[in-house]
C-alpha positions as CSV (number, residue, x, y, z in Angstrom):
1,X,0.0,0.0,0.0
2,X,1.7,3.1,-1.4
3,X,1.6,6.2,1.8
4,X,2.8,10.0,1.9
5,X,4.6,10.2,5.3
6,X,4.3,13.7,6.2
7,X,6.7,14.9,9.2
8,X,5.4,18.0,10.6
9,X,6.3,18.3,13.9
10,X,9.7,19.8,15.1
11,X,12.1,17.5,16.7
12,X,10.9,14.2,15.3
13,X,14.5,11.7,14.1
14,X,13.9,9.1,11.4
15,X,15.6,5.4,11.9
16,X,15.4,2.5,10.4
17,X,14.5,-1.1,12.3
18,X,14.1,-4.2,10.6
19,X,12.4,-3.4,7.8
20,X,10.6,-0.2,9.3
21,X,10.6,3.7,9.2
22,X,10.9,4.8,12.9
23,X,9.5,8.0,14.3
24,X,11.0,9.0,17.3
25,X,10.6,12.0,19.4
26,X,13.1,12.2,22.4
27,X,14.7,8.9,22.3
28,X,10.8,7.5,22.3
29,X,9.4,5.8,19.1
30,X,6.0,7.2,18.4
31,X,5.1,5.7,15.1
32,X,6.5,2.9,12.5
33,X,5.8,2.3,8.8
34,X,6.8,-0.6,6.8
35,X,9.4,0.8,4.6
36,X,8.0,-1.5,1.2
37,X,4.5,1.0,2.0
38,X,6.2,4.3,2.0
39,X,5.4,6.1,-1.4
40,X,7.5,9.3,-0.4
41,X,8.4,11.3,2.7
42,X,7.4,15.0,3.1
43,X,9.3,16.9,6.0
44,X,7.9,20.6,7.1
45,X,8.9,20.0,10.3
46,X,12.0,22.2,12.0
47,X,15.0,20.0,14.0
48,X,13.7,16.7,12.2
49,X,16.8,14.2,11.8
50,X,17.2,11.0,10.2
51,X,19.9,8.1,10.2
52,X,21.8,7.6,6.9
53,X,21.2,4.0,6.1
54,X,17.5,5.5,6.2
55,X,18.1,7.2,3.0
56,X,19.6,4.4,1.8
57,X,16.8,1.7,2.2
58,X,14.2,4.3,0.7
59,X,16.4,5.4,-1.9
60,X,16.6,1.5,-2.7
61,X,13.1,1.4,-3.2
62,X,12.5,4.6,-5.2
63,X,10.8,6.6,-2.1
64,X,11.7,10.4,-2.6
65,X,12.3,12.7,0.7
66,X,10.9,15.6,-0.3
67,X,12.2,19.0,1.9
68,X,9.6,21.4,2.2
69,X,9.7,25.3,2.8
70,X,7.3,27.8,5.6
71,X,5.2,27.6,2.4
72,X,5.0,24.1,1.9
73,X,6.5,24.2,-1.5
74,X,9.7,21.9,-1.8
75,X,12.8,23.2,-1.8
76,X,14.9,20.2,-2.0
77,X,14.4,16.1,-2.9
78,X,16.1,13.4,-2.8
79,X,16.0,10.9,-5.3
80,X,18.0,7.5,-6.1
81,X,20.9,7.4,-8.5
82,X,19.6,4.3,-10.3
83,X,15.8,3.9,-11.0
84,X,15.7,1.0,-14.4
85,X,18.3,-1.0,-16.0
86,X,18.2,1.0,-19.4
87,X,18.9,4.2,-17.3
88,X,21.9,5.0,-19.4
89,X,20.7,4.0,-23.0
90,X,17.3,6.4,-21.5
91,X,19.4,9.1,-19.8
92,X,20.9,9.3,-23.9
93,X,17.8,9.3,-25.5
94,X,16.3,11.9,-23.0
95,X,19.7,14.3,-23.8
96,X,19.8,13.7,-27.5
97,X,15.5,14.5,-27.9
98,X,15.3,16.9,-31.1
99,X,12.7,20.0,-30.7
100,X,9.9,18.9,-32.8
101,X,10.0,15.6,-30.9
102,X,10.1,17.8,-27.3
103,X,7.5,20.4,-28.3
104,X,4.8,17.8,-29.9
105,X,5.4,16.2,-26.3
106,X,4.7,19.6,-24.3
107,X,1.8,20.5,-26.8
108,X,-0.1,16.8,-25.5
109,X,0.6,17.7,-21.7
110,X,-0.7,21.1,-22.0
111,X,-3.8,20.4,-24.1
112,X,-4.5,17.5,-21.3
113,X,-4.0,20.3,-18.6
114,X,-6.4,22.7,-20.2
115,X,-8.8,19.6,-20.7
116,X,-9.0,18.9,-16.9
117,X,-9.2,22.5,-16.0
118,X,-12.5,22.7,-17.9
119,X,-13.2,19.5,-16.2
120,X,-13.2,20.7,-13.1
121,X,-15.1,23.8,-13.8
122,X,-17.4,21.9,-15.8
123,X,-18.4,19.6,-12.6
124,X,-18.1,23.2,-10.5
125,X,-21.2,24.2,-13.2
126,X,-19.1,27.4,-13.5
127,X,-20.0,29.6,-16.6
128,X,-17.2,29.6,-19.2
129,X,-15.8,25.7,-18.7
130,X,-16.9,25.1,-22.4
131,X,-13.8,27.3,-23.8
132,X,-11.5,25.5,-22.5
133,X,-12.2,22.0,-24.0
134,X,-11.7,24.1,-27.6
135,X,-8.4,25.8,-26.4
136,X,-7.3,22.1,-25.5
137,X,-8.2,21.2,-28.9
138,X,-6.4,24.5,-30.3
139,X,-2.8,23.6,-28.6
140,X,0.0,23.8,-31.0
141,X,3.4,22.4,-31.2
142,X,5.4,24.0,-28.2
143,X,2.2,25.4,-27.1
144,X,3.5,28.4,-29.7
145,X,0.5,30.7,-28.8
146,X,1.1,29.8,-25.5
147,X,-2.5,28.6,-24.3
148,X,-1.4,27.7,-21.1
149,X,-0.9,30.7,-19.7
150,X,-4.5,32.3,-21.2
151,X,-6.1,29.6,-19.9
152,X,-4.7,29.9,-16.3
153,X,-5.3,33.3,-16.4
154,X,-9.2,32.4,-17.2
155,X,-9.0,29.6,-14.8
156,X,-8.1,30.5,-11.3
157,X,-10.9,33.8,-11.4
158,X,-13.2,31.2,-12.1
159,X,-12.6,28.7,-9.9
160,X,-11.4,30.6,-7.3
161,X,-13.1,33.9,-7.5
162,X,-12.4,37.2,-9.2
163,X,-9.6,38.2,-6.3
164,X,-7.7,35.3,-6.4
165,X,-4.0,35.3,-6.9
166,X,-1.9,32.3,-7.4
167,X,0.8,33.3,-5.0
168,X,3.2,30.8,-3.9
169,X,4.3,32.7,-0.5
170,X,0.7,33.3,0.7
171,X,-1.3,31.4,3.3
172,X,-5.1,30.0,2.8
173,X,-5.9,28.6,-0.3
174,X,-2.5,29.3,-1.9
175,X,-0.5,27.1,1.4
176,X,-3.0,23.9,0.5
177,X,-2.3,24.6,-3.3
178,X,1.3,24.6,-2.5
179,X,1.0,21.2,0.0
180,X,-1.0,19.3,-2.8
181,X,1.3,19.8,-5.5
182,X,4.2,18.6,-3.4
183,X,2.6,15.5,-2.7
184,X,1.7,15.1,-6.8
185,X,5.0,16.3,-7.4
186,X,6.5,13.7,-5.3
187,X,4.3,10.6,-6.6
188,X,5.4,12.2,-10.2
189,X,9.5,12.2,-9.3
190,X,9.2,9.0,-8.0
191,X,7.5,8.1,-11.6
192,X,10.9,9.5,-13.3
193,X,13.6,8.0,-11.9
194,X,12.0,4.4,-12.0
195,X,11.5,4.9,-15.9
196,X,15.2,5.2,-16.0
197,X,14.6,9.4,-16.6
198,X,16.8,12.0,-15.7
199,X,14.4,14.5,-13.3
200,X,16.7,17.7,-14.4
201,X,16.2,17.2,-18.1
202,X,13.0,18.6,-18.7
203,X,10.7,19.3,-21.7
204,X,9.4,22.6,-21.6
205,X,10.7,23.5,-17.7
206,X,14.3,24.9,-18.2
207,X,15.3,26.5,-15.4
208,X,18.6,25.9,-14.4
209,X,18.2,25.7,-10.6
210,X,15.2,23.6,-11.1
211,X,16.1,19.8,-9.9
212,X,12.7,18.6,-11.4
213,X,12.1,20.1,-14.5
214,X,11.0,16.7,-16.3
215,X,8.6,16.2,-13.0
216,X,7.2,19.6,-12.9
217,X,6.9,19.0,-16.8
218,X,4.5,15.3,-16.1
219,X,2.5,17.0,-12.9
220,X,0.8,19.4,-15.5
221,X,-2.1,17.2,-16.4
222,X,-2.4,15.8,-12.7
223,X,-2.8,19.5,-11.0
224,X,-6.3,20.1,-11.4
225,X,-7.0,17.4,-9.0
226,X,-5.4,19.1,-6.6
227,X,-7.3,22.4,-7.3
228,X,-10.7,20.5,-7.2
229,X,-10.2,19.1,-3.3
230,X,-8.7,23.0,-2.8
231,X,-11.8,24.3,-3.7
232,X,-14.0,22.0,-1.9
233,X,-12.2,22.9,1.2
234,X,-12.0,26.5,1.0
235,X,-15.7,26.4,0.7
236,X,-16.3,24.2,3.7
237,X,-14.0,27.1,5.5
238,X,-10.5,25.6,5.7
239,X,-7.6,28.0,5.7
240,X,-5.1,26.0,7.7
241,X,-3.3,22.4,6.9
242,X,-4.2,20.3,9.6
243,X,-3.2,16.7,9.9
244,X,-6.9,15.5,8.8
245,X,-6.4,18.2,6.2
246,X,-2.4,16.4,4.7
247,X,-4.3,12.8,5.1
248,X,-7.4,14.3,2.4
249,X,-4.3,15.0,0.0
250,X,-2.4,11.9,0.4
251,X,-4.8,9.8,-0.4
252,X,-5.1,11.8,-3.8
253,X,-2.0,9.3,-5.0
254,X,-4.5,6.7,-4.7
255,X,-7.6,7.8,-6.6
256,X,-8.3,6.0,-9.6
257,X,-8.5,8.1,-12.9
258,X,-9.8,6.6,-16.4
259,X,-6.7,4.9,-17.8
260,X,-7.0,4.0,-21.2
261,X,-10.7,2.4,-20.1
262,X,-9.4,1.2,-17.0
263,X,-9.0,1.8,-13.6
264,X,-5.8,3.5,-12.3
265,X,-4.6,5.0,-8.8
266,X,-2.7,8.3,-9.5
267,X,0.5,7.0,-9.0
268,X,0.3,4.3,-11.1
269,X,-1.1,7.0,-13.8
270,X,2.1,9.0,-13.1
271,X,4.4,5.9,-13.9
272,X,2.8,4.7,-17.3
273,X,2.9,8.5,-18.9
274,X,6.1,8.3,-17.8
275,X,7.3,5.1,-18.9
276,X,5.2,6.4,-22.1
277,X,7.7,9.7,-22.3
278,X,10.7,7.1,-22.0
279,X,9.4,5.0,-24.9
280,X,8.5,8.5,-27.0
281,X,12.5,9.5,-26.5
282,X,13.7,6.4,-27.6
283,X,11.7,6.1,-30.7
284,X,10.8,9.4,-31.3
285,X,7.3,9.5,-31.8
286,X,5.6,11.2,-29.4
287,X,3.0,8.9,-27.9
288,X,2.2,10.0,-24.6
289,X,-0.3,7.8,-22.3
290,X,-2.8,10.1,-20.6
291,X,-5.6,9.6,-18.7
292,X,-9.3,11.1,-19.5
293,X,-10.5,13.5,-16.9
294,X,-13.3,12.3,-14.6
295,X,-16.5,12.5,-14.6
296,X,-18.7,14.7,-12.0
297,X,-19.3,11.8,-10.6
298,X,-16.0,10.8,-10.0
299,X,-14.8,14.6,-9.4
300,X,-17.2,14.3,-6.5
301,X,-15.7,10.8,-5.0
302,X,-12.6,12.6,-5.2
303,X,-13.6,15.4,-2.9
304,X,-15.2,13.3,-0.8
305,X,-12.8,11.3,0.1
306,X,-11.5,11.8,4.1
307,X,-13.7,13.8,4.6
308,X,-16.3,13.9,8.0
């Protein structure tokens, strides 16, 4: 069973024990996980510490640590040197990917980003979702007219209300924004390095200080998921992340999404486009494997999901 282990309290030290994550707090375990369950580890927490061979065992079996900031964005990850046995041959491919290839990739992710957005909306009943299944359809190679931005500035007024800001360094909505991407973000690195990918070598993200371009490239079509349970609980009045609040969006990994006609947890979603992405750099058609944006229904199971 795949589980975001969020350490939020100050002073907490990681260990390993036969086979188990160890949360201690003054020399006095207070939790255990089964290190084969751990998906990823999120720490917020000031003072936290954590024993080497740790790292090691989760590193061995592709768990990220994810190092989050005050605004629960991550700042830093760590992510194992080897992830698949073709992880050279891949590492080559990724490197040597021409720009038609790159930006016939990027245009796929970006129409399927604008496709959930007016997903979302669409099971929000907000006026206006029927543009952006049409600007999905209207993405280009590269994204050359750069739809992704005109949709996102159409988007978050009406999902969010006319005064929103997307504002990484501000509290309420923005913080639980921030906190449900890293957890996507997370499940999506993991997704990278086990398809033999280099994280830093991304498709359309190029900044140089970036660590996860290629993940922050994937975690485009996956976002509005994030932004529908964000919505949800601003409405019901949350402004804070509370530990109820970080369970909600952990257990987004494991919502299944329409994969291809079948049923598929996020995280498993995450791996397939990305073994896809792998296959499209070695071949160099660009065949990416997406999955089709739920229903109302099933945006409302989403929601709904830890919740009292």
């Amino acid at each position: 069973m795949d589980r975001i282990v969020d350490i939020a309290t100050d002073g907490r030290h990681l260990s390993l024990h036969r086979g188990f994550l160890v949360v201690s707090q003054d020399r006095e375990e207070v939790g255990r996980i089964a290190l084969d369950d751990v998906h990823a580890v999120l720490l917020h927490a000031h003072g936290t510490t954590w024993s080497a061979n740790l790292i090691a065992a989760l590193a061995e079996r592709g768990a990220p640590v994810v190092h989050c900031g005050a605004n629960h964005a991550p700042v830093a990850i760590t992510l194992p040197l080897v992830g698949h046995h073709a992880q050279n041959a891949r590492f080559r491919a990724q490197w040597g990917a021409s720009a038609p290839l790159t930006k016939q990739l990027w245009r796929q992710l970006v129409s399927a980003k604008i496709g959930m957005q007016g997903a979302v909306l669409a099971w929000r009943e907000v006026a206006g979702a029927e543009a952006f299944p049409l600007m999905a359809r209207r993405v280009k190679s590269g994204d050359s007219d750069n739809l992704e931005a005109q949709a996102a500035r159409r988007y978050w007024p009406l999902l969010m209300g006319a005064d929103f800001r997307r504002d990484r360094d501000s509290p309420g909505a923005n913080a639980l924004l921030n906190y449900g991407y890293a957890v996507l973000r997370a499940s999506v690195a993991r997704a990278v390095v086990a398809a033999g990918l280099h994280p830093t070598i991304g498709i359309a993200h190029a900044n140089r200080g970036n660590p996860l371009a290629l993940a922050d490239d994937l975690i485009e079509p996956f976002r509005p998921l994030v932004d529908a349970l964000v919505v949800t609980l601003v409405a019901d009045g949350v402004a804070e992340l509370t530990p109820p609040i970080k369970r909600r969006f952990a257990r987004l990994i494991a919502f299944d999404l329409d994969f291809e006609g079948e049923a598929s947890p996020v995280s498993l979603a995450a791996v397939r486009l990305a073994q896809s992405l792998a296959r499209a750099f070695e071949t160099g058609r660009p065949a990416l494997r997406l999955f089709a944006p739920p229903t109302p229904l099933e945006w409302a199971a989403l929601v709904a999901v830890g919740a009292d």
